[in-house]
N, CA and C of each residue as an Amber inpcrd file, in Angstrom:
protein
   372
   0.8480000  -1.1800000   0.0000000   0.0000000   0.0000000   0.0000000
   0.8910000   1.2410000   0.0000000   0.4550000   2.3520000  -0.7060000
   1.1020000   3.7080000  -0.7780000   0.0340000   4.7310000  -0.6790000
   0.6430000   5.5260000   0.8190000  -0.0450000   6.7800000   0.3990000
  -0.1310000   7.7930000  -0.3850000  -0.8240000   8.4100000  -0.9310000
  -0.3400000   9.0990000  -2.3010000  -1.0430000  10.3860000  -2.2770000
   0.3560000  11.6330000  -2.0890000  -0.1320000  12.4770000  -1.6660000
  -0.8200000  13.6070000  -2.8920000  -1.3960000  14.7430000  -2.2410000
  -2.1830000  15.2680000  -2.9170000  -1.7800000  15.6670000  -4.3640000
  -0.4420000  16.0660000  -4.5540000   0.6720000  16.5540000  -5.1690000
   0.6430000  15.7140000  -6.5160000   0.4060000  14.3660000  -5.9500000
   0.3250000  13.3380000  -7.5400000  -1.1630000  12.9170000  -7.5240000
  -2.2940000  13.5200000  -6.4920000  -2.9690000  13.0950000  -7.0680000
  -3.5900000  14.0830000  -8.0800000  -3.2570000  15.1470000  -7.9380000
  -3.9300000  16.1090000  -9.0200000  -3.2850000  16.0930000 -10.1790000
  -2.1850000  15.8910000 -10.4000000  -1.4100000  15.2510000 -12.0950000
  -2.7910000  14.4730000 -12.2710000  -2.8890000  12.8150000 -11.4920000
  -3.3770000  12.1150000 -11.8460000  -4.9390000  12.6690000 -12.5250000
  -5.8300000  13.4320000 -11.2280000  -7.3910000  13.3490000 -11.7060000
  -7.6880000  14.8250000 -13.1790000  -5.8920000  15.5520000 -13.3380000
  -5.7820000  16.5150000 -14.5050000  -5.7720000  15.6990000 -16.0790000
  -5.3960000  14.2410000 -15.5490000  -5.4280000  13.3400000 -16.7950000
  -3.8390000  14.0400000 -17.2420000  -3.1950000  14.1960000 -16.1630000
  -1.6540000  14.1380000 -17.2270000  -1.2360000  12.7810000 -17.4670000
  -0.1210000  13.3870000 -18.7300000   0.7440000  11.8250000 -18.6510000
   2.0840000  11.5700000 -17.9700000   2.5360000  12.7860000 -17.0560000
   3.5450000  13.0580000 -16.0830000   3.9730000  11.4050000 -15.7480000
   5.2770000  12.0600000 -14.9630000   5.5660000  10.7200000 -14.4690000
   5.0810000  10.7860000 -13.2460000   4.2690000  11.4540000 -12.1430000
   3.5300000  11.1720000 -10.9730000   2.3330000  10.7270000 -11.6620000
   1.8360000  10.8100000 -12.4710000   0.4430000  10.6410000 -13.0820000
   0.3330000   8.5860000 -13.5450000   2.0020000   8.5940000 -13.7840000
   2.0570000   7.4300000 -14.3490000   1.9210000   6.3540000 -13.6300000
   2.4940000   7.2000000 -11.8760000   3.0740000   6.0720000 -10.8480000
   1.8270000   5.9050000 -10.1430000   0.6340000   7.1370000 -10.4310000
  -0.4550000   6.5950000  -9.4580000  -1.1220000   5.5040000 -10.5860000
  -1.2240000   5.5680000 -11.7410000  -2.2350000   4.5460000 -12.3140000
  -2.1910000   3.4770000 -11.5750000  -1.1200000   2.5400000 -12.1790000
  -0.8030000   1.1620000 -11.3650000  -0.8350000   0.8540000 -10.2220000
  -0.7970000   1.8070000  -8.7560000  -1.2820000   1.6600000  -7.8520000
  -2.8080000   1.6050000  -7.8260000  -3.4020000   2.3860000  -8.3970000
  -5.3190000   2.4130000  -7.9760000  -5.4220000   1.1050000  -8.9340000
  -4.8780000   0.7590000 -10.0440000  -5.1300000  -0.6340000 -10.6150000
  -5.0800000  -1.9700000  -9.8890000  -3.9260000  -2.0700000  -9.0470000
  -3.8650000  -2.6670000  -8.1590000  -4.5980000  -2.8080000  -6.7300000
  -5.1440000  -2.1960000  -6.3180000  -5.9330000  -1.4600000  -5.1560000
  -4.9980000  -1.1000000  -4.2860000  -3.6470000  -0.5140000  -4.4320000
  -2.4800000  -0.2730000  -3.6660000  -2.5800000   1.1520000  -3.0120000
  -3.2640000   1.7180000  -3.6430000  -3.5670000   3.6160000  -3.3990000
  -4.2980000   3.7920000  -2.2170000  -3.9390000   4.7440000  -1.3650000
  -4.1440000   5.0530000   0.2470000  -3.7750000   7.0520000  -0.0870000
  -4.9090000   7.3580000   1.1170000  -4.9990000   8.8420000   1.0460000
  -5.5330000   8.6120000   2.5110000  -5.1450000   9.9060000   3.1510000
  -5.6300000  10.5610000   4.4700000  -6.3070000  11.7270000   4.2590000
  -7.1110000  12.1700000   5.5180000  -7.8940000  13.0420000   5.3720000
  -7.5140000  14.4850000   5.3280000  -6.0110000  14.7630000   5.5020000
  -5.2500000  15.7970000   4.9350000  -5.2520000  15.9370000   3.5330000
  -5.1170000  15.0150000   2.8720000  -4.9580000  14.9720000   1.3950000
  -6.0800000  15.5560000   1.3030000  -6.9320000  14.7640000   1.1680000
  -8.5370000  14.8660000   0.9250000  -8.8120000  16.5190000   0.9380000
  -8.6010000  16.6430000   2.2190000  -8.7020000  18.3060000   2.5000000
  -8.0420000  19.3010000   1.1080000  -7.0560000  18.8600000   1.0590000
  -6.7720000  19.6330000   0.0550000  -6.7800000  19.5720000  -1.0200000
  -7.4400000  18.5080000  -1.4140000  -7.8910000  17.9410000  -2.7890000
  -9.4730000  18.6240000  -3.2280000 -10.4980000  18.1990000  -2.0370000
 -11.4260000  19.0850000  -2.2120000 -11.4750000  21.0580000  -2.3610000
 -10.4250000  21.4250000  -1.1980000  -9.9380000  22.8510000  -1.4140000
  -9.7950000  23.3470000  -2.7440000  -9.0660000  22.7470000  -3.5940000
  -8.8790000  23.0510000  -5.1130000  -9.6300000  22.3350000  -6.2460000
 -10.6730000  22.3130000  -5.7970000 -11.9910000  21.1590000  -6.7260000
 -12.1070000  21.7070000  -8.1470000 -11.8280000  23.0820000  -7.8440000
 -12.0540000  24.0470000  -9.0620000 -11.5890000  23.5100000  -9.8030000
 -10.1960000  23.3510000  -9.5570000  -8.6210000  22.6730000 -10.2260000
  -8.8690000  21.2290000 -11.0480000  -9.3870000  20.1120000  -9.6530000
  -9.5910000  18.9870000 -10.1210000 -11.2430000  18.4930000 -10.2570000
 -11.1400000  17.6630000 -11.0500000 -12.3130000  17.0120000 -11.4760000
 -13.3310000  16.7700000 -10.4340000 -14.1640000  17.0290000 -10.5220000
 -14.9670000  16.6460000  -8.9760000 -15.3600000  15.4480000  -9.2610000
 -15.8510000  15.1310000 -10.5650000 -16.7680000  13.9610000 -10.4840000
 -15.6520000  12.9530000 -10.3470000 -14.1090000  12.9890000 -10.5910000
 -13.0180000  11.6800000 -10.6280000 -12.7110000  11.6330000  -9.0220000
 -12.8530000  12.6370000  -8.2590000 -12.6730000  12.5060000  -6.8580000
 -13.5000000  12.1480000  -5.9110000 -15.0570000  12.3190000  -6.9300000
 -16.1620000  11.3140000  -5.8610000 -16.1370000   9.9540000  -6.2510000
 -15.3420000   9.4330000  -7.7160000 -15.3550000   8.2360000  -7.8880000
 -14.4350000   7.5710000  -6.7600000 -13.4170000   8.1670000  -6.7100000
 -12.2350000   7.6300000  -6.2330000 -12.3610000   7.2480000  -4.4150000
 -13.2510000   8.5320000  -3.8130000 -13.7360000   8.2800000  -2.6800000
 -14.1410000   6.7570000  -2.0610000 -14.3900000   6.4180000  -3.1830000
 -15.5560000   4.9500000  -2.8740000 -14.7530000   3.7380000  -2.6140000
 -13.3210000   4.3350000  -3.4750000 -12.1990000   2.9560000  -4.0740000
 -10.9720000   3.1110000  -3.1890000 -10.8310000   4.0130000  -3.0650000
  -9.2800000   4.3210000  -2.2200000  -9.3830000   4.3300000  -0.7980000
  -8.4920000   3.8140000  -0.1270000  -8.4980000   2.8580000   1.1880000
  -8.1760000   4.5930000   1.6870000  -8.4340000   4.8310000   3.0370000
  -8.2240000   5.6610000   3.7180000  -7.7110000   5.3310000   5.2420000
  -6.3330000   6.4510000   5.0320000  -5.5400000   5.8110000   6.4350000
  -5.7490000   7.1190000   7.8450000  -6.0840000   6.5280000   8.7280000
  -6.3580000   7.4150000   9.8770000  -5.4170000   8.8000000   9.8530000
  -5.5310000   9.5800000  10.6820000  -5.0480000  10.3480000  10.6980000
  -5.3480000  10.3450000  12.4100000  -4.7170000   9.8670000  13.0120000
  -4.9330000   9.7010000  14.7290000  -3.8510000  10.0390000  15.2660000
  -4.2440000  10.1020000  16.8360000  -3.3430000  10.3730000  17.7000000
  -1.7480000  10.4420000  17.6560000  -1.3680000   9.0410000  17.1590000
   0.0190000   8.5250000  17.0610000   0.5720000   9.2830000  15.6100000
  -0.4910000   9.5720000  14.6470000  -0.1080000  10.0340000  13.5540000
   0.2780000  11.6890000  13.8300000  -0.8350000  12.1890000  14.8350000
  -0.4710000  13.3720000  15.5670000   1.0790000  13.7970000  16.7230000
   1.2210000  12.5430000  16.8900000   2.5730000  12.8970000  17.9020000
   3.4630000  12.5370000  16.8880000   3.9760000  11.9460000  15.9960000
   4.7390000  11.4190000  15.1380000   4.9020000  13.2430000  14.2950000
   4.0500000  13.8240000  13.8690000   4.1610000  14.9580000  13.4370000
   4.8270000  15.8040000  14.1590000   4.6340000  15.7640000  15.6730000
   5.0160000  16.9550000  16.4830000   6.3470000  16.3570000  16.6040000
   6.7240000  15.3270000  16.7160000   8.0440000  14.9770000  16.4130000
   8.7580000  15.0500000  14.9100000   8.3090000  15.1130000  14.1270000
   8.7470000  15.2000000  12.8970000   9.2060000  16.7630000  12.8770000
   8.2740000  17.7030000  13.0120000   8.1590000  18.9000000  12.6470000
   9.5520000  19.2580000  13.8220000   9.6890000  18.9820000  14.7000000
  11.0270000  19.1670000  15.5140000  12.1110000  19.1980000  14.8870000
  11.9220000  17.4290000  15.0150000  13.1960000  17.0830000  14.3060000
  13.6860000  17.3600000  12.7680000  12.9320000  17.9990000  12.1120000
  12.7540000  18.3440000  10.6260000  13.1790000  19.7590000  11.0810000
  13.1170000  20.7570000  11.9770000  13.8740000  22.2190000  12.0050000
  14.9930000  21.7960000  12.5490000  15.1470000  21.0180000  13.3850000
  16.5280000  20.9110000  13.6600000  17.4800000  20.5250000  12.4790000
  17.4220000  19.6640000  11.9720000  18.0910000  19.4110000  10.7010000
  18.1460000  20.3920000   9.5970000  17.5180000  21.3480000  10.1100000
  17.2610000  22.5720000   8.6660000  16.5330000  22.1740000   7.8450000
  15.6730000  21.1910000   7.3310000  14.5850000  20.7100000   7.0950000
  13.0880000  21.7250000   7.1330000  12.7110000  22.7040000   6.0530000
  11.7540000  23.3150000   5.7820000  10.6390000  22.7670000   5.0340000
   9.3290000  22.4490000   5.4730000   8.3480000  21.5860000   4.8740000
   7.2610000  22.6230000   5.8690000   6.1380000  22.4820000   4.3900000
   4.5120000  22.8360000   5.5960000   4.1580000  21.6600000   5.8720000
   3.1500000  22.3090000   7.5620000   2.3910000  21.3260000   8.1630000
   2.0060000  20.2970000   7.7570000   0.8470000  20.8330000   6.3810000
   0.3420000  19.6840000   5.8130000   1.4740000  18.6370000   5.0510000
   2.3990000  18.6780000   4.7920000   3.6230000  17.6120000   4.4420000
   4.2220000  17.2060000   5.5550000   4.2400000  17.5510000   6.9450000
   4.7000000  16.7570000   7.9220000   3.1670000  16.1020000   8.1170000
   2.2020000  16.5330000   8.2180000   1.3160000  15.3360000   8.6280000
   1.3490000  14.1910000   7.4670000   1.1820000  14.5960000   6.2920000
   1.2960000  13.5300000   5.1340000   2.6130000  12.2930000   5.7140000
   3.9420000  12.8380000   5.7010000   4.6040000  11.8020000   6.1100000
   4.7620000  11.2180000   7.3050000   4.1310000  11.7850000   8.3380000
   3.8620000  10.8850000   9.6310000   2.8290000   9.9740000   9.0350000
   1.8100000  10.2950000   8.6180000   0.8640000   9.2990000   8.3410000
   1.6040000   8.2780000   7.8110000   2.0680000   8.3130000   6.5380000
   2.5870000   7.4450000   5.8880000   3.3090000   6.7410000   6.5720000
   4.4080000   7.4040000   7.5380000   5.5670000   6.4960000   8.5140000
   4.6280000   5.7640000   9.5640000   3.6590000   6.0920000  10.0960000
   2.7140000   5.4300000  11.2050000   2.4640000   3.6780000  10.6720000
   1.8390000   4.5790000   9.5970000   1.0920000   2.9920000   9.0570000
   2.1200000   2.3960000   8.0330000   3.1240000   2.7820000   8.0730000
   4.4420000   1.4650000   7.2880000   3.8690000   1.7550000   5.7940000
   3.4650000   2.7290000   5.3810000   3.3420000   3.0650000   3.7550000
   4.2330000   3.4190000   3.1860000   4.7490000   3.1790000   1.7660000
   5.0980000   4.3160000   1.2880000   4.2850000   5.4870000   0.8480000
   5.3430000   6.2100000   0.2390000   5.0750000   7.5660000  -0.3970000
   5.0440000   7.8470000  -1.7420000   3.8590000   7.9940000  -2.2550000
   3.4070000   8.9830000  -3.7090000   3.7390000  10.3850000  -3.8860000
   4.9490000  11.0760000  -4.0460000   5.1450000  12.3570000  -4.2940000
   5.2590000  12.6130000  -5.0300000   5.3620000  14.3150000  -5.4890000
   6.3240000  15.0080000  -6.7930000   6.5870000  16.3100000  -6.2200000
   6.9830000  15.9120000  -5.1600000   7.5320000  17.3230000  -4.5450000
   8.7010000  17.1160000  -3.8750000   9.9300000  17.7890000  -3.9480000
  11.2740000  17.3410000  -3.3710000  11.1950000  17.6300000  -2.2440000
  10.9850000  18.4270000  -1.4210000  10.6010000  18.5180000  -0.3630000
  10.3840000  17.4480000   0.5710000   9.6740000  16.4780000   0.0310000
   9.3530000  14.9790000   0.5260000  10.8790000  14.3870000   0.9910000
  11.7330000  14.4800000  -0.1820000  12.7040000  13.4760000  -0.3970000
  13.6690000  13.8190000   1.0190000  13.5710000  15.0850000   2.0180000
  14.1410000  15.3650000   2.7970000  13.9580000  15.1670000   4.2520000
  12.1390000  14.4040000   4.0660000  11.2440000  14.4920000   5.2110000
  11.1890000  13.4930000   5.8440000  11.0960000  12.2690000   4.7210000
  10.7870000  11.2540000   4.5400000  11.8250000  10.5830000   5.3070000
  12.6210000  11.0980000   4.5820000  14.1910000   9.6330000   5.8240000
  14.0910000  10.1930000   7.1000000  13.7690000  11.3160000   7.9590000
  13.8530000  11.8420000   9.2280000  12.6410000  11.1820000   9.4900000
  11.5440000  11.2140000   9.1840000  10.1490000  10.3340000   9.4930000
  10.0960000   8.8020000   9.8200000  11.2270000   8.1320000   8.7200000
  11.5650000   6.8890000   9.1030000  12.0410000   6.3190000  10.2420000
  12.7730000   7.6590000  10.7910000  13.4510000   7.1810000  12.1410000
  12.4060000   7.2840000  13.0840000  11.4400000   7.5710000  13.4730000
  11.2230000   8.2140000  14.3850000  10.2800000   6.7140000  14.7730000
């Protein structure tokens, strides 16, 4: 399972042929695709942007991973340990990769930002 953050999912529901666009197909083909209710949030926020009717399909199909307590302290630790390292990311990308690190997912990105977050998240 991969969580797959908002970042590739809007390539995906824009109908690009990107390479984030490419990496979510084969996951939702597979039933491998996972979103939290952060994503969500900001997926609906920019509806304008994306398709509404491909994001109420997708609602029905894509596994959804908590966004709880442990996913909440894992953040407040992330977001620490992510300034200490000089590590600059918004909120909503430290909650994305706690989630993901909580529940043993990987990560669906296209934002580099990730690539810096992600190994400090692992540790924790």
């Amino acid at each position: 399972m991969t969580l797959v953050d908002a970042s590739s999912w809007i390539e995906f529901l824009r109908g690009r042929s990107n390479e984030p666009s490419q990496r979510v197909k084969p996951l939702l083909a597979r039933g491998h695709a996972a979103w939290c209710n952060f994503s969500l949030v900001e997926l609906w926020g920019g509806q304008g942007q994306v398709e509404k009717k491909g994001l109420e399909e997708l609602e029905a199909e894509v596994q959804l991973c908590a966004v709880n307590e442990q996913v909440w302290a894992k953040a407040r630790l992330l977001a620490g340990r992510s300034r200490e390292k000089g590590v600059t990311a918004t909120s909503g990308d430290i909650v994305v990769a706690a989630c993901a690190a909580n529940h043993g997912l990987g990560l669906e990105h296209c934002g580099s930002h990730f690539d810096k977050v992600l190994p400090i998240a692992k540790k924790l």
